[in-house]
N, C-alpha and C positions, 0 to 999 in steps of 0.2 A: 946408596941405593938400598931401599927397603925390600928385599924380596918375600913374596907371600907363600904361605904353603900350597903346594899343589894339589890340597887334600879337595877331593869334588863330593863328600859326605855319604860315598859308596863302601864306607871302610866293612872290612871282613876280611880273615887273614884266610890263605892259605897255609896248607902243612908246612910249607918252606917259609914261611912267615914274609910273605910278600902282599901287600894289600891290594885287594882284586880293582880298588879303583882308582888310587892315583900311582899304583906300581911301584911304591915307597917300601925298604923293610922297616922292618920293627923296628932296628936302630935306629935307622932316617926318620923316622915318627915321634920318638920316643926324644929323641938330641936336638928335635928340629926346630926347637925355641933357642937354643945351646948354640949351633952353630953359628959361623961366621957368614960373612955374606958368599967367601967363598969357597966355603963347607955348601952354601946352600947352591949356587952355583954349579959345583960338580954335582948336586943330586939332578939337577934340572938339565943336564949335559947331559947323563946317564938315563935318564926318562925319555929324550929327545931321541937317544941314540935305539932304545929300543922300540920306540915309533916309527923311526926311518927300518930297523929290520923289519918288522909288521908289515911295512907297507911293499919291502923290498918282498917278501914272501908270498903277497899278494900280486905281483904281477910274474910270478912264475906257473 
């Protein structure tokens, strides 16, 4: 399985070096050719997981 970067061309870091648009850090950016399919995997688990709090935050 080929998976694609989840970069959406919004890149800009914050202080904490997190990229305000596909919520990748700098290592995840930087290793993301590097990685294996499931290096890439756990980033797209971890991106998913903080969509589902967003959304959890939104209905409070």
């Amino acid at each position: 399985m080929k998976l694609v970067s989840p970069c959406i061309a919004l890149c800009q870091l914050t202080e904490d070096d997190i990229c305000v648009g596909c919520k990748r850090t700098i290592e995840e950016i930087t290793n993301w050719r590097t990685y294996t399919d499931s290096q890439k995997q756990a980033v797209f688990t971890r991106l998913e997981s903080l969509e589902k709090d967003v959304s959890d935050l939104s209905l409070t």
